[in-house]
N, C-alpha and C positions, 0 to 999 in steps of 0.2 A: 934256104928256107923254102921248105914246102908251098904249094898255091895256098892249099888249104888254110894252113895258118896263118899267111898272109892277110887271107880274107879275114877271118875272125878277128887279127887285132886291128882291120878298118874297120870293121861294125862294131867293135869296141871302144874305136875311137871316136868314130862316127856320134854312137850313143851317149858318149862322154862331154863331146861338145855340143850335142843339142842341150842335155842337161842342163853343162854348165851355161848355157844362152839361157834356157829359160830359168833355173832356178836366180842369175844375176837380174835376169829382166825384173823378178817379182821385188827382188830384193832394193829398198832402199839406197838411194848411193847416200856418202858419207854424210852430208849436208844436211839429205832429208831424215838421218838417223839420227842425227845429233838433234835435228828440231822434234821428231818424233818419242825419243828419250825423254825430251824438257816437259812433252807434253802432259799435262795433267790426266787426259783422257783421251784415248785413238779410237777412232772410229771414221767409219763410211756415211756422210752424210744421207747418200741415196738410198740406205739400206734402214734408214730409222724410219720407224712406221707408226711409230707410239711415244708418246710421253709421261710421265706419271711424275705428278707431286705431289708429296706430303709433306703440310705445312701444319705439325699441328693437329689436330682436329680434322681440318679444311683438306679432302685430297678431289686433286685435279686429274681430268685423265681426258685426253688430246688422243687424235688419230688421228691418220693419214689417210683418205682415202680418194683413189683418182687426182691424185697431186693435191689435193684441197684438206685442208686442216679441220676437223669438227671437235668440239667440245661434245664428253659422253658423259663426264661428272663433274660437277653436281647438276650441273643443266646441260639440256641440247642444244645446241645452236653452231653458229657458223664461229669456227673461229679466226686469230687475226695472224691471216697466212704471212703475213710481212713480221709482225714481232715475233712466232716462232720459229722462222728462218732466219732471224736474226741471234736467235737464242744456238740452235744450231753451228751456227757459222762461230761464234763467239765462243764456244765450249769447244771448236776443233782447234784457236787457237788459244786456248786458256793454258798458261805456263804454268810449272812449278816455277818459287822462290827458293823452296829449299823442303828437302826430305827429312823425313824424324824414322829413320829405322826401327822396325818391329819390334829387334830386339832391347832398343833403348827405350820403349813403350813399357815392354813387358819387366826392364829391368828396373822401374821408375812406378811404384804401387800411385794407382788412382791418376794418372797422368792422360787419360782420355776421356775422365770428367773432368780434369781440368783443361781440357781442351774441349769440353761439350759434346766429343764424342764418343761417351758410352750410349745415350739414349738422347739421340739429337733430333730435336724437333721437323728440320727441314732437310727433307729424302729428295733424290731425282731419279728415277729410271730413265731411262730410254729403253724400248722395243725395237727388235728388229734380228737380222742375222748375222752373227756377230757382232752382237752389243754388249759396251761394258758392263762390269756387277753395276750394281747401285752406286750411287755415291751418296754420302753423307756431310751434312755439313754441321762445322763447330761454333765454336764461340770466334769472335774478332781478336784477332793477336794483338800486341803491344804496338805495334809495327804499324801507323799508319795505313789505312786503307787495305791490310792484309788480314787472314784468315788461316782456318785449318780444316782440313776436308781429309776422309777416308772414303775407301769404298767398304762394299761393307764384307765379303770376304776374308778382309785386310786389316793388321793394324800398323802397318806402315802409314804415315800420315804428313800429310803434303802443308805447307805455308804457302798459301797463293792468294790471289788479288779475290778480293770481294764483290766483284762485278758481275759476277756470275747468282749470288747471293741475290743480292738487287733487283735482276733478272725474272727470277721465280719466286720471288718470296712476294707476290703480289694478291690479288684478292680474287677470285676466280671472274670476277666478271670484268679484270683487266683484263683477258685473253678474247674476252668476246669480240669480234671484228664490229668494228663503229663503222663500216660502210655500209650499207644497208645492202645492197646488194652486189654479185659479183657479174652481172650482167654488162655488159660494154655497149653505148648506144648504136653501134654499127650490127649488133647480133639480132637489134628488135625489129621485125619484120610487120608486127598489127597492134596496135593501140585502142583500149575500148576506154573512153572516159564518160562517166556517169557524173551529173550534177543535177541540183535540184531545177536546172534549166530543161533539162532533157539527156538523151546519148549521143556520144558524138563517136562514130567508129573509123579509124586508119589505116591504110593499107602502104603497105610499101611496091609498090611494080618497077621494077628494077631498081634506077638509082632513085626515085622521085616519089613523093607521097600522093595520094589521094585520097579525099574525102569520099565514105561511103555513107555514112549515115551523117545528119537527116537528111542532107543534098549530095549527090554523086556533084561531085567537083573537086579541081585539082588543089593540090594543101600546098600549102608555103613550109621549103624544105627547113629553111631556115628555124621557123616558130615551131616547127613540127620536132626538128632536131632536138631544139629547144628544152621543150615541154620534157620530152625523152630524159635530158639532164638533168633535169630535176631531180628526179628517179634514181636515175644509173649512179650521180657523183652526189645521193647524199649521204649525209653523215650521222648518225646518233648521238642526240645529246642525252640521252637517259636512257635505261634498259628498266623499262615499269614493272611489267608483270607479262607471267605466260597469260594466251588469251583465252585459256578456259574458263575463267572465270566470270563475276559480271563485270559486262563493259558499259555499264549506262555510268558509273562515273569518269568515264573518260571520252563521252559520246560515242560508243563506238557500238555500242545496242541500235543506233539508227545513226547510222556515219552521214555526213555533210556529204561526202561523194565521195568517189574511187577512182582509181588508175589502172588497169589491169596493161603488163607488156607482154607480148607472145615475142616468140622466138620460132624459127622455118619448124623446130625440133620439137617444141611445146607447145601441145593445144590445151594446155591447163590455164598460164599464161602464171604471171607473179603478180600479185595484185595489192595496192597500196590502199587502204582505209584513211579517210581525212575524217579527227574527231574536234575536241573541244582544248580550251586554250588551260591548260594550267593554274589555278585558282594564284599561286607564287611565282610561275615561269611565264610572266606574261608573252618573255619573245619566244616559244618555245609552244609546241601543238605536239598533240596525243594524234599517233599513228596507231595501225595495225597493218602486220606484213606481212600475208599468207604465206610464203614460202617458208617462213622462219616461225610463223603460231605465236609470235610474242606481243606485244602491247610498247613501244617504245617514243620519246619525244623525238619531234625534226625540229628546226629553226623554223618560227613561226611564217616564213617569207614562203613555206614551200605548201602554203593554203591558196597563193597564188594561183595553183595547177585548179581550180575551181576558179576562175575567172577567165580561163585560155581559150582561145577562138582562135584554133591553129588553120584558118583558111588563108588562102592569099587575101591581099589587099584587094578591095577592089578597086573597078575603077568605073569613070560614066562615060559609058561608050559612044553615047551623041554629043558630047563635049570634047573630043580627040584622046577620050581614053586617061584624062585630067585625074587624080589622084580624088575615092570617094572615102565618106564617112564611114568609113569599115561599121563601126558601132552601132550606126543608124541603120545599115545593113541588116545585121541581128538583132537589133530589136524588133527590126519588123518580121522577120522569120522567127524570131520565139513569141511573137504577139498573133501571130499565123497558126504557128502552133497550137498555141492553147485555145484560141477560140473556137466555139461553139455554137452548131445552129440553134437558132430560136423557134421556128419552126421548117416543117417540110410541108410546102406549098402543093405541090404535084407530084408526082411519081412519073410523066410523061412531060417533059417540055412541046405542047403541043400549039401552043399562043403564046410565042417570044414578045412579041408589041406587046401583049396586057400587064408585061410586066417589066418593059421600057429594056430588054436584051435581046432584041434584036438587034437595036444601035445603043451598047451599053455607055454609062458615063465614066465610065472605068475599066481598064482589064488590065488585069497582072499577072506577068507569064513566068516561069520558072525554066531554066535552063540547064543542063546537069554540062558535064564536060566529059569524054573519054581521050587519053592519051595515044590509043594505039586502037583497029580496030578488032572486033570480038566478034562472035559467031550472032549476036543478038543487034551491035551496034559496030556504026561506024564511027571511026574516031573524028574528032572536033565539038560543036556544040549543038545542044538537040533539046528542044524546047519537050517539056515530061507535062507540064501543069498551068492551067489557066483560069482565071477567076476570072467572072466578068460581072461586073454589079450593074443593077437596073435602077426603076425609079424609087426613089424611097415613101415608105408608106409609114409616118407616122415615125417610131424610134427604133425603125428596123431599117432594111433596105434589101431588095431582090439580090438574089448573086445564086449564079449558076458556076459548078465549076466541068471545067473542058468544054467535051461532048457526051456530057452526064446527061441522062433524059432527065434528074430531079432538080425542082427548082425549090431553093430555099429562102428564107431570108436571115438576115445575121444584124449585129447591131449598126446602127447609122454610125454609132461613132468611132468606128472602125475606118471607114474612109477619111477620118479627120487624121487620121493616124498614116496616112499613106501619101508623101509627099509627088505632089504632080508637077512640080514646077523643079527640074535639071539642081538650078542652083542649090535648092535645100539639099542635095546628097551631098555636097561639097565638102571637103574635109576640112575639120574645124583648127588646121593651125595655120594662120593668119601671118606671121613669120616665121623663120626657119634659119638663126645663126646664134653663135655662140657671141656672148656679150662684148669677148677682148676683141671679137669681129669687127665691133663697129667702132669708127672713125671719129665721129664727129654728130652730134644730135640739136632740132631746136625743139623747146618746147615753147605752144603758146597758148596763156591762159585770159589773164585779164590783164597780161604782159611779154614778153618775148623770153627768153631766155637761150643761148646757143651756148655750145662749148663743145672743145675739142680735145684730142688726147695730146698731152706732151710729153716729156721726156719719163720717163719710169712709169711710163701707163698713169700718171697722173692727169688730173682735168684742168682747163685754162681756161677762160672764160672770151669766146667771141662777141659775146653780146650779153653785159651784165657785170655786175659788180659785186664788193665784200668777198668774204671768206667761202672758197667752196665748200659743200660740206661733199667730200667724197664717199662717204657710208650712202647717202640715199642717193646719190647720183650712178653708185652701180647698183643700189635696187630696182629704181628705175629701168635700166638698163636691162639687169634680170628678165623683168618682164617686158617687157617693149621689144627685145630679140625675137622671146618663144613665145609671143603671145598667142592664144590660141580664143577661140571663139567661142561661145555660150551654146548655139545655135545661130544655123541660118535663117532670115526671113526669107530671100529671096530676089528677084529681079526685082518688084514693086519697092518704091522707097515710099515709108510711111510719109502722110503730111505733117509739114513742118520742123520733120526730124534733125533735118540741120541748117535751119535758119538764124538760131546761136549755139554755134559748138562749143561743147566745154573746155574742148581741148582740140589742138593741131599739133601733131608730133611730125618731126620729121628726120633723116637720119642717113649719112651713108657708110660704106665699109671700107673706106680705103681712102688718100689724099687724091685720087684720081678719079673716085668714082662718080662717074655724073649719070649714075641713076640713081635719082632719090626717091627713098621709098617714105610715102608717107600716110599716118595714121588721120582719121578727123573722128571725134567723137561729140552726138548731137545730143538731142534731145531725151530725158528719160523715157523708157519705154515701158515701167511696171515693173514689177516682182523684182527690184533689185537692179534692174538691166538695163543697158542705154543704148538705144541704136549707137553705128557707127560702120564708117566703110575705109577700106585702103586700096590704094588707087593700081594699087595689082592686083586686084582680086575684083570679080563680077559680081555684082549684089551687095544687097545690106546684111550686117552681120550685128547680132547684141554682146555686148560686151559686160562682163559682170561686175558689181562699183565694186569689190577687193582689188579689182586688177585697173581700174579708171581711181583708185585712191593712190594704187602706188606708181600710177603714170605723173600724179600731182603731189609727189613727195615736196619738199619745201627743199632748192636746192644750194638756200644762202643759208651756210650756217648761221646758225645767233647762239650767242653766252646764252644766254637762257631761256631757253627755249619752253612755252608754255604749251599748252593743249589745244590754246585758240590760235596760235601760230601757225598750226598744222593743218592744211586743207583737208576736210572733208567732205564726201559728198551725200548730198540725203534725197533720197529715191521720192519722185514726184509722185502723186497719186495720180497721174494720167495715165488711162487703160491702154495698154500696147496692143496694136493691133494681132488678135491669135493666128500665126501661122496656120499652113495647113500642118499638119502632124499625121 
């Protein structure tokens, strides 16, 4: 044999086996031909880019765009990427039951309106490259749970499960995505939240938030996070209306307040509208959600985001740093806030004495914090603002603020408002366990009472007789663990406040524990409230009579129990001495 022709039938052979590689690679093996055959309908899930349904009247139409699902008829919006790749995934394996051949169609007069498939209500497209014809769907077969579907090309026509049916045959505002947003709270990088308090603005610098408005200070990642989920994981309980329209029925012509979330990527930001409560859905509030232009309900619990003071805790740093009244905190920064001079006395502070700021009786500093330092600051804490009050004149009082040359004055009772005494910042919970905590408790009124836990968390009586009543013995309990405080007065203990106490509570949390922690509650103090102090805690604290009525629950059962049985207590008319405030 020649060279020559040698060669030609290697390159003939050569070509024959790449062929035969690639055209077997393309080809199904057996397995997946025979599951491919059953299939009702083949396709490439990554290649469908569109959906169409016609249900009817009603037609729907889905796209794909940048991985993301959007609804284009009959309305815009986001659609719900998880039920249409579920739809997807479910039509690649939708089986035939069994075939009805063309020609036994054609040979069989009216046999596809008896099958619902001459002019069948509900159509499916798919879009895309290499997408099937249309499919069409019939009436429900004899058959349990089964159907009949063509394409529409086609009058071959298929017996298969109805699940697909189910599927699409819903109402266009079932495809709407009920998450409100597709945002993840790791993407949101600034938070602007607006309330009828003021603005409050968030930064994220690296892993950690900070407060930049109203006070440069560091934010608690936690409640910051928080807030954020609000947002990111809620869910829609109603699709209202687009928001072209008027929104004074849904508050949302003057919204209660907003959320706006940025992203490193967006300075638009996504912005959340807080409106009014549903005249029927009482647990249920009227949104508005710029990204998406429509008017929809959240669970009423997410009006909460109007009530969020996403700073750290604080704390009283001439106290060893002791846990403060976060609360009290911002009240007096939003009562800072809104006040207003009364008048401007000078324009030069040129005679600090005439108006007792040289040596003020007051001054309140403000602090901002930086994590890292900046071209402007160095990082740690750096006093921004100072008020210094003088003497007061009549229903005003001098106050200068920093090294402002104007001197003004402002109202006197502003300084009632600004606690001087460590104790009043104190945070107001008084205990701190959970009820199954405690061990063992006494009460004493106009008599003793003790008891302790026994076997099935039930009560036993150390000191006392008759029938427990276990229902108010863990109400008591309820409150007597997380008891929390009214307000503080302070180090001063009023006169006379507990020369007859109403009550002596005492309690520990374990069969070993010999720290006992114990409550004493005195004398009424006014408006409801009773002095009282516990002997781990510094100062007197007021205690509210709802929470001193159910420290005095009645804890011996009785048969029949009357109204006069029940201790209660009724608030003295003796004036409590006014804290500072």
């Amino acid at each position: 044999m020649k060279w020559k022709t040698t060669l030609v039938l290697l390159t003939i052979a050569l070509a024959l086996a790449v062929y035969i590689k690639f055209y077997e690679s393309k080809r199904p093996n057996t397995e997946e031909a025979k599951r491919q055959a059953q299939n009702v309908v083949n396709f490439s899930r990554e290649k469908i880019d569109g959906i169409v349904i016609q249900n009817g009247d009603d037609k729907i139409d889905m796209r794909r765009r940048d991985n993301k699902w959007r609804l284009e008829t009959p309305i815009k919006d986001q659609a719900d990427n998880s039920l249409i790749e579920n739809l997807l995934f479910d039509l690649e394996s939708w089986q035939k039951d069994a075939t009805i051949p063309a020609k036994q169609i054609e040979a069989e007069k009216n046999k596809l309106n008896e099958y619902g498939l001459s002019k069948p209500k509900l159509r499916l497209k798919l879009l895309g490259p290499d997408a099937p014809p249309e499919i069409l769907f019939g009436k429900d077969a004899a058959l349990e749970g089964k159907m009949y579907v063509r394409f529409e090309n086609s009058k071959e026509t298929f017996l298969t499960a109805q699940s697909i049916k189910k599927e699409i045959g819903k109402k266009p505002e079932e495809f709407r995505d009920k998450k409100l947003t597709d945002l993840i709270s790791a993407q949101v990088s600034r938070v602007v939240l607006k309330t009828a308090a003021g603005e409050m603005e968030l930064q994220k610098k690296g892993d950690h938030w900070e407060i930049m408005k109203p006070l440069r200070a560091r934010g608690d990642d936690q409640k910051i996070g928080d807030l954020i989920a609000q947002v990111t994981t809620a869910h829609i309980q109603q699709f209202v209306a687009d928001d072209r329209g008027d929104l004074h029925p849904y508050g949302l012509a003057e919204p209660r307040g907003s959320i706006t979330l940025f992203t490193q990527d967006d300075k638009q930001g996504q912005m959340l509208q807080i409106g009014a409560v549903p005249e029927k859905e009482k647990d249920q509030i009227y949104v508005r959600f710029s990204s998406r232009a429509f008017v929809y309900t959240l669970p009423k619990k997410t009006e909460e985001i109007l009530n969020t003071r996403p700073g750290e805790n604080w704390t009283i740093a001439s106290r060893n740093n002791t846990p403060a009244n976060s609360s009290e905190v911002h009240r007096l920064i939003d009562t800072l806030q809104g006040e207003q001079v009364t008048k401007f006395m000078e324009d030069v502070a040129s005679d600090l004495p005439k108006y007792g700021l040289d040596k003020p009786q007051l001054q309140l500093t403000f602090s901002s914090f930086a994590s890292e330092n900046t071209a402007e600051t160095k990082a740690g804490e750096r006093p921004f603002a100072t008020i210094a009050f003088g003497k007061v004149d009549g229903e005003n009082v001098y106050a200068r603020l920093g090294d402002e040359p104007f001197i003004v004055t402002v109202r006197r009772g502003l300084l009632d408002q600004i606690f001087t005494d460590p104790l009043q910042w104190q945070e107001l919970a008084i205990f701190k366990f959970k009820p199954e905590q405690i061990h063992s408790f006494s009460v004493v009124t106009d008599k003793e009472l003790s008891l302790v836990r026994g076997a099935n968390n039930q009560w036993t009586w150390q000191e006392g007789r008759g029938a427990i009543d276990q229902v108010n013995a863990q109400s008591l309990l309820n409150t007597l663990s997380m008891l929390h405080a009214v307000r503080w007065v302070g180090a001063t203990t009023p006169p006379h406040a507990f020369e007859k106490p109403q009550l002596v509570a005492t309690f520990t949390t374990s069969p070993d524990d010999k720290a006992l922690h114990k409550l004493t509650v005195g004398e009424a103090g006014g408006d409801g409230m009773w002095f009282a102090r516990a002997d781990e805690h510094e100062g007197i604290f007021v205690l509210s009579t709802p929470d001193l009525n159910a420290l005095k629950l009645p804890l011996v059962s009785q048969s029949s129990p009357s109204p006069s049985s029940i201790p209660s207590v009724v608030t003295s008319p003796s004036a409590m001495p006014s804290p500072k405030r």
